[in-house]
N, C-alpha and C positions, 0 to 999 in steps of 0.2 A: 450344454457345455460343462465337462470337469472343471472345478475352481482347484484356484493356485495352490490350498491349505488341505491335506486331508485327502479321501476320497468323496465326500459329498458333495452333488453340486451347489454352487455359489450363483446367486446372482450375479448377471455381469451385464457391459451396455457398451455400445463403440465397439469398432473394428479396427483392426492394421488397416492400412491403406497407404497406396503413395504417394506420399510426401514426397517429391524433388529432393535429393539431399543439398548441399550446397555449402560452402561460409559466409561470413557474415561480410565481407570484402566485397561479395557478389554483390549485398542488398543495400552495398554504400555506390557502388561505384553502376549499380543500378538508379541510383536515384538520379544521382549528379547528370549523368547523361542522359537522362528524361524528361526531367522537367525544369531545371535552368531557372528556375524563378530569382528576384531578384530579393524574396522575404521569406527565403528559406529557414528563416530562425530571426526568432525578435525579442528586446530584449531592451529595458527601462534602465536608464542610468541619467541623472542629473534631470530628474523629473521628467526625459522625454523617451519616447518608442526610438527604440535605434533595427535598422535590419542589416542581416547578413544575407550574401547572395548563395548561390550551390556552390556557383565559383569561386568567391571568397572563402567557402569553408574549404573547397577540395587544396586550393592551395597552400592555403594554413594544416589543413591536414597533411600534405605533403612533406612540408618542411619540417614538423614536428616531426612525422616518421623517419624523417632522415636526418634529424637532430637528437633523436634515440641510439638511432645507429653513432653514430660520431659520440657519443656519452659510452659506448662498448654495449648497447641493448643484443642481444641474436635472440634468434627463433626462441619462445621457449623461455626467456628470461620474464621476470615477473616485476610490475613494472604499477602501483599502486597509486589511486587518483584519492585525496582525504580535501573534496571541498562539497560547498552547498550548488545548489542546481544554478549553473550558467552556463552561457557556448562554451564556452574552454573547457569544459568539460566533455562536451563532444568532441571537441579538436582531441584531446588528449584521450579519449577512449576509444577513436577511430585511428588515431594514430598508432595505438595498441595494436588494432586489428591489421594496418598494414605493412606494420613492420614484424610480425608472427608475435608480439612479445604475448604476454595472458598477465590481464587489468587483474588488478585486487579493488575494487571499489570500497572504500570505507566509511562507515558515516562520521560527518564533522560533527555532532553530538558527542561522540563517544571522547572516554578521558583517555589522557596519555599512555596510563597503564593498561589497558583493554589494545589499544593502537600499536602500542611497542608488543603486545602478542601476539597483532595477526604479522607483524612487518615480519617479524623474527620467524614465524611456523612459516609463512610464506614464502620466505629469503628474498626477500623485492631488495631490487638493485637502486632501482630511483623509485622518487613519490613526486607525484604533483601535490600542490597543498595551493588553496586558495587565496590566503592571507596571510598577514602578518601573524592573528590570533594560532592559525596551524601550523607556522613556520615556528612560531615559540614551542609546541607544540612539540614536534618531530625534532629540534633541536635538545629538548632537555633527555629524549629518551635513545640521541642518534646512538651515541655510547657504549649502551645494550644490544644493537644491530648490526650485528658484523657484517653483515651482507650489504649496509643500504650506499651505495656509493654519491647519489648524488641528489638534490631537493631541489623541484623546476617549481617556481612562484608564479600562479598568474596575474596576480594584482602588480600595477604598475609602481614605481616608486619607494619597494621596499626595498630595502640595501640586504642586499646579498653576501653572504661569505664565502670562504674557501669550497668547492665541491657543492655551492647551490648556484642556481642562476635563472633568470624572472624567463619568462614566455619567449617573449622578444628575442631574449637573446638566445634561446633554443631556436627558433623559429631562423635566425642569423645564422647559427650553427649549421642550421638543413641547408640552407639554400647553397651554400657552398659545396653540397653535390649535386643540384640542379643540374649544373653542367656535364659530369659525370655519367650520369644513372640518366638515360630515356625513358621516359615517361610510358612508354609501352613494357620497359622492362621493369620499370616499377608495376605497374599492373599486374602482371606477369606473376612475378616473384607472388604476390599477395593474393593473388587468385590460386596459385598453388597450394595453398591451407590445404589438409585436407580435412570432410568433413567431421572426421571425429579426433581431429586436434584438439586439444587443450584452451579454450576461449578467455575463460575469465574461472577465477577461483572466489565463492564468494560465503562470508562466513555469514553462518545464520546467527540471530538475535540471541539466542542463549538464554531462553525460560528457564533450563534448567541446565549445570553445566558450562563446563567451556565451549566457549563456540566453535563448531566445526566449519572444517574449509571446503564450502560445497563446490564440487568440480563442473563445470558445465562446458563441455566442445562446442563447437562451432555448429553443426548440426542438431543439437538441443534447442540454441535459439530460432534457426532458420525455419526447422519445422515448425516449431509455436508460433514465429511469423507469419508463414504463410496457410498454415492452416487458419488463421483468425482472420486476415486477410479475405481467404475463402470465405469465411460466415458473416463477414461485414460488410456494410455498407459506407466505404472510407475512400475520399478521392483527394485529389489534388488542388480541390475548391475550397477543403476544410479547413479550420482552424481551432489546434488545440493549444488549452493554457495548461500549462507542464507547471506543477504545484509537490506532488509525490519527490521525494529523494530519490535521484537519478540510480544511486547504490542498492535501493529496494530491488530485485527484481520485478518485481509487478510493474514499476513504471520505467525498468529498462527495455523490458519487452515491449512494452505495450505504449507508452508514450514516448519513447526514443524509436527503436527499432521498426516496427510498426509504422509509426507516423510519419517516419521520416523513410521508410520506403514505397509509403503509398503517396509521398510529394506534398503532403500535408507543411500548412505553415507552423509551426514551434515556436510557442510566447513563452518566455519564461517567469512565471508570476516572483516578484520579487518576496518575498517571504509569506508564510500564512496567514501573516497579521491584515494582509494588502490582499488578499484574496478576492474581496469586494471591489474593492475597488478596482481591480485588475480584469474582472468580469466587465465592468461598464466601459475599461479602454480596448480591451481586445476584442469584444464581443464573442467569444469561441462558441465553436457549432459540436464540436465533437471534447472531451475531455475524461481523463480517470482519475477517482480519488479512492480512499477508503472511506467504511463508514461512519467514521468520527466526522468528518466533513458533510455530509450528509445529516449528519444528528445536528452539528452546531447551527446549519441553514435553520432546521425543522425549528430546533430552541430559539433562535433569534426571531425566524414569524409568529412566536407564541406571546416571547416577551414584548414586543412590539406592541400585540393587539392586548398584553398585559398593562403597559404605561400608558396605552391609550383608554383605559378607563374600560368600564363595564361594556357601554353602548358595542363596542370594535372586540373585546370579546366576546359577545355574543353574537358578533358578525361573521368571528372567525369562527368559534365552533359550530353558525348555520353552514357555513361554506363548507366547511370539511365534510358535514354531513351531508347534502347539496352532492359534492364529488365523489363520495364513497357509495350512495346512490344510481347516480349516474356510472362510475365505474362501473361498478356490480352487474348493470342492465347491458352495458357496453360488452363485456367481456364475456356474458353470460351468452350474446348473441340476441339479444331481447331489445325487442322496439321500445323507445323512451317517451313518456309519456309527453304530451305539448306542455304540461304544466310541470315536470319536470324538465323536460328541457329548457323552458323559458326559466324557469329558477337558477338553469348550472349558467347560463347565459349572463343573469345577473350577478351570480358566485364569483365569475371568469371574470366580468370586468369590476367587479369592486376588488376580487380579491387576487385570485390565483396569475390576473396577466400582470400585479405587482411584482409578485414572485418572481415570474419570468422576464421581467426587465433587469429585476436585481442582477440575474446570473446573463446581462448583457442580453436577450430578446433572441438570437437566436441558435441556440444549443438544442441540436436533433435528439443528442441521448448524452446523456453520462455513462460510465460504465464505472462498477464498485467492482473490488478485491482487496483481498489481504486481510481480512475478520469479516463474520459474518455479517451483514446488514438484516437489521428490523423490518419485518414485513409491511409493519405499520408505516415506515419510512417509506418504505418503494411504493408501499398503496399510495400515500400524501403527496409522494411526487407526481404520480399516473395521472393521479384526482389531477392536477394543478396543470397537468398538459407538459410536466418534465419524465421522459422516461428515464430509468435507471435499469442498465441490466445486468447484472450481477452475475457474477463469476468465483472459481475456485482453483485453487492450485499453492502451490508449495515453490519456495525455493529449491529443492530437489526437482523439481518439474517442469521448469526451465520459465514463467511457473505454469500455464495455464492446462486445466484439467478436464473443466469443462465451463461451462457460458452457455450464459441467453444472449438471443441472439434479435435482430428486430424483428424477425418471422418467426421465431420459436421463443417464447418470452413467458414463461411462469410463475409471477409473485410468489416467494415463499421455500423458492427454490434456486440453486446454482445452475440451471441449464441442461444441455444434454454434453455429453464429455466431445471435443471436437475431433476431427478428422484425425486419423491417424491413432486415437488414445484410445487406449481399452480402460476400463472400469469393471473393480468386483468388488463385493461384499462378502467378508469374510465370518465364519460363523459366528465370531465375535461382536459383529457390525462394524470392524474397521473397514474404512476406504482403501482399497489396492488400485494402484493403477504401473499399466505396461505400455510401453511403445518407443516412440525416439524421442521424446521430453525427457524423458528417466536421466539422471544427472551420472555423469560417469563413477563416481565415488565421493565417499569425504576425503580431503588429503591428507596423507598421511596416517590415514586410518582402515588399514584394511576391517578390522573386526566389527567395525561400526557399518561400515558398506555390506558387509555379508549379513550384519543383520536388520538393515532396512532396504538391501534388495534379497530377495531369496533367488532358491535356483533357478526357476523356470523367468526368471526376470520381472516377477511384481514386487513393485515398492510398495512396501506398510507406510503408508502415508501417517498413522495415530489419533485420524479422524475419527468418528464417528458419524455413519450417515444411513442412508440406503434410497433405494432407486423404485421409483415408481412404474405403474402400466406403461407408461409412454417414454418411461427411460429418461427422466427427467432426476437427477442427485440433488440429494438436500443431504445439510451437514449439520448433525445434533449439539457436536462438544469435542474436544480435545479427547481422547483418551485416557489422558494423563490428567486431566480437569477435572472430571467426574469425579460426583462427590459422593462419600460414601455417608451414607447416616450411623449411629448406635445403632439403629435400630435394621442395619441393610439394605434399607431403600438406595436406589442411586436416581442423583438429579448433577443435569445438567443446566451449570450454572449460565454458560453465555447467554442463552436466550432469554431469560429471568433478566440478567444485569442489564442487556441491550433494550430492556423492556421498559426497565426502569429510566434508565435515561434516558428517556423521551420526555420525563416530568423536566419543564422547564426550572426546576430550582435543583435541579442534580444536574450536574459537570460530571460525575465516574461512580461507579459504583461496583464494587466486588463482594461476589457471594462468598461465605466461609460456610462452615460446619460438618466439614470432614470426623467421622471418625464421633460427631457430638449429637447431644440428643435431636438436634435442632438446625436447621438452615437460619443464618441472620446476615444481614448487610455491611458492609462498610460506604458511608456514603461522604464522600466529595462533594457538599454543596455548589450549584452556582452561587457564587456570592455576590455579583451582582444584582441577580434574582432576590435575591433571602435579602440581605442587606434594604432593598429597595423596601419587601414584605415588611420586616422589624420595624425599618420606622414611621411605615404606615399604623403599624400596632402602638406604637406609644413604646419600643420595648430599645432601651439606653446600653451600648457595650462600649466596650473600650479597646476590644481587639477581638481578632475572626475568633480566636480562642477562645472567648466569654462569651462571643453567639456561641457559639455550637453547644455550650455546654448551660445554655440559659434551659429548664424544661419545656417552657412556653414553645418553643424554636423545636426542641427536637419533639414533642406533642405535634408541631404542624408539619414538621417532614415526616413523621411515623403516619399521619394522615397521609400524607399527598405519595409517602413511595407506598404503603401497603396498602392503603384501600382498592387500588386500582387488582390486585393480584389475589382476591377472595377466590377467583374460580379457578387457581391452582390446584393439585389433587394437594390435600393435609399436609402429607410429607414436603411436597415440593416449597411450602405457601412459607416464605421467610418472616419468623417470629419477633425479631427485634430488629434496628438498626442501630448503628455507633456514628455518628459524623465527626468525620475528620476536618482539622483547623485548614488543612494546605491542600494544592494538587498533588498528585501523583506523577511523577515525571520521571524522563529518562538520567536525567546529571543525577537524581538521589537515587538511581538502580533499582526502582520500584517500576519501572516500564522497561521493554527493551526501544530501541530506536522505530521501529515499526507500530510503535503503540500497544503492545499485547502485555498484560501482567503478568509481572514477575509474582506469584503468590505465594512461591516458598517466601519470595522475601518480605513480602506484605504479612504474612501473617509472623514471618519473625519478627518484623521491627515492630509490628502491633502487637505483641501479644500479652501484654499488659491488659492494652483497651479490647483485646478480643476476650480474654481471660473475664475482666467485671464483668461485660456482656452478660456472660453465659452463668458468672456468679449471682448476679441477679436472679435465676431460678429461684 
């Protein structure tokens, strides 16, 4: 097959195929009349489990969508949700869908100035906002927003002004067309979408630049719906604990859309901090995070078997070795030996079925997106009897690109691209991909849409990856990542970083050395870790500032990140590290909302401590 780029052929993988087209109205008002359950969605407030029925949502979604209409919403009007993951949140973005309006989802992270840019490029007429904390929020910047007419609250009890007004009283508002508007002609209207209308506008994180307004129809998500649908094994017996920000796409697709049209129950874990805990009340069989969540499970079983003294660490690294053993033989298709067996036997019950009660006992699979996950990670889960199957995709992609799936499953790799998606490799090694995921444009940007779809319809994704014999895609580095040495070598820094943190006294670490003689780290302590280490040592500070900069301390993190990385090629093998006093986060604009580094900004605001670094030669 000719590729997209040139006249050479390109690797490529996946076929067109038919997708159903559809809108997203069909895959609500499919569920509601299917499976009637009465814990359609659940949801912790005042220390107990509360549920919702289908029933109770379809009704609440009704009158919201006809409490839009009576606020002056039509087809078409833009209509933005700024809270953290609860049901109102679905009320309010299914409401979107039935009234034709197109959701702006925002993350409640972000500060006022970022917020009052997407309201204004968006022109949103109303905002949902959560709380008080976003109602101050959207208040200090309404001002600036010519367009915003009205603020619906869904927290109960906060006093409302002129032109805002709480859930409830929206929800008052609709029902006084109940009467009005028959419920078949409600259907009707909102089953009319059609499938390449206008769904939701959603802006991406902004590594680099202003955030653009990624367009997505109705038919972008239906197809990634049902194609994964197709590849999974998901019913109406599951239950997932919803953790991801509903405004990510990764977890609007795939933990909203998805779960909630294959009849699945929807927990909503009450923040990340309760994650744990959240696992033990809901017990979920099915769930998606990213790999941070994943990394900090791995870090907390190590530090674990660390405060438990010597004997429990060397019980936890026979175990690991025990399961990576026995994996290996397993996967290889290779009989297990009885005195292997019997070993992984006693691994499982001293070690790995702890693991799996932690995450509640009975979770069939996890599924990772949205940055690369560590091999080592997905092997330590496998070992342990949890699978994780790891997936790729873009918010351009409505997102999903490709996926492991429980019958096609590849440690080390993103899967095979599903139904419906094409995949190519460009002589570059960028990832291209085509089909009905491809996001209609950015908005308001024609010039930026022509140059991340070309003519023949493949999006330059900016990855970096390529495809194996069996058509399995693995993903190297950002485009834009990729570091160049003095000397011209190029290294790809994620899979180094994600390497690295796996050492249980690193929390974050980012590769530098663009452009310099040298690759070196910046390293984000656990400080719980290290702190715990120091005063096992005898070694006395007075603030995280005076650890990190004790040498003792950075002598035993220069041990513990770079020993592990000698069998790097030279170039790649990072020569120094810096440790940073703080995290990295999204409120100081050194992350975006999605967890991914900002490293123009990282190496501006360090470039002092990246400077000595490298003066040190």
């Amino acid at each position: 097959m000719t590729g997209p780029i040139g006249s050479r052929p390109l690797r490529t993988a996946g076929e067109s195929s038919e997708i159903p087209e559809g809108n997203v109205a069909e895959l609500f008002l499919g569920a509601i009349d299917s499976f009637q359950k009465s814990d359609a969605l659940r949801y912790k407030r005042d220390g107990r489990w509360h549920d919702i029925s289908h029933g109770q949502l379809y009704e609440d979604v009704k009158r919201a969508a006809f409490g839009l209409e009576q606020l002056g919403i039509r087809p078409g009007d833009r209509v933005a949700i700024l809270s953290e993951n609860r049901t109102e949140w679905l009320v309010a973005d299914f409401a979107c869908v039935m009234s034709l309006a197109v959701s702006v989802p925002l993350y409640p992270v972000l500060p006022a100035e970022q917020i009052e840019y997407m309201l204004r490029d968006s022109e949103a007429k109303v905002i949902f906002v959560s709380n008080r904390e976003q109602l101050e929020k959207v208040r200090a910047l309404r001002s600036k927003v010519s367009s915003l007419e009205n603020i619906v609250v869904f927290d109960d009890g906060v006093a409302v002004e002129s032109d805002e007004i709480d859930l409830r009283g929206l929800l008052r508002l609709g029902e006084r067309r109940l009467e009005d508007k028959a419920d078949a002609a409600y259907r009707a209207a909102a089953l009319a979408a059609g499938p390449h209308d206008l769904l939701t506008i959603l802006y991406t994180s902004g590594t680099t630049g202003r955030p653009k307004g990624v367009m997505l129809t109705h038919n972008n998500l239906v197809s990634n719906v049902r194609s994964v649908l197709q590849a999974f094994d998901i019913t109406a017996g599951d239950v997932s604990l919803s953790v991801l920000p509903l405004c990510h796409i990764f977890e609007r697709m795939a933990g909203h859309y998805v779960m909630f049209t294959a009849g699945v129950t929807i927990c909503y874990a009450e923040s990340f901090a309760t994650v744990g805990e959240n696992f033990l009340e809901v017990r979920p069989t099915v769930m998606t995070m990213v790999p941070r969540g994943y990394e900090k499970i791995y870090s907390r079983v190590q530090e674990v078997a660390r405060q438990g003294g010597a004997v429990k660490q060397k019980l936890l690294a026979w175990a690991i070795d025990v399961g990576s053993r026995h994996l290996d033989r397993k996967l290889a298709g290779s009989h297990t030996s009885p005195l292997l067996g019997l070993q992984y036997a006693v691994a499982d019950r001293l070690v790995f079925s702890k693991i799996r009660r932690q995450t509640g006992g009975r979770v069939r699979y996890f599924v990772s997106g949205g940055a690369p996950l560590n091999p080592q990670i997905g092997y330590f889960f496998l070992s342990a009897g949890l699978t994780i199957l790891e997936g790729y995709g873009l918010t351009e992609t409505s997102p999903v690109i490709a996926f492991n799936t429980q019958t096609f499953n590849k440690l080390g790799t993103v899967g095979k691209p599903i139904a419906g998606v094409e995949v190519a490799i460009a002589e570059d090694g960028e990832i291209l991909t085509r089909g009905p995921h491809v996001m209609k444009g950015y908005y308001k940007m024609p010039e930026a849409t022509a140059a991340a779809i070309d003519a023949s319809g493949w999006f330059h994704t900016g990855d970096i990856g390529g495809l194996d014999h069996e058509n399995y895609l693995s993903i190297t580095d950002r485009k834009k990542d990729l570091i160049v040495t003095a000397g011209g070598k190029n290294i790809a820094p994620q899979p180094i970083e994600n390497r690295v943190q796996t050492n249980p006294y690193v929390n974050q670490a980012v590769m530098i050395g663009d452009r310099r003689r040298f690759a070196a780290l910046l390293v984000v302590p656990d400080f719980d870790a290290l702190t715990s280490w120091a005063r096992s040592e005898g070694i006395e500070f007075e603030s995280l500032e005076s650890l990190v900069k004790d040498r003792r301390v950075i002598e035993f993190l220069e041990r513990e990140v770079l020993g592990p990385l000698t069998e790097l090629a030279q170039f790649e093998r990072p020569k120094r590290i810096a440790l940073l006093p703080r995290e990295l986060s999204v409120e100081a604009g050194e992350m975006t909302p999605t967890l991914k580094v900002k490293r123009r900004v990282i190496e501006a605001k360090y470039k002092q401590v990246i400077d000595e670094l490298y003066a040190e030669e």
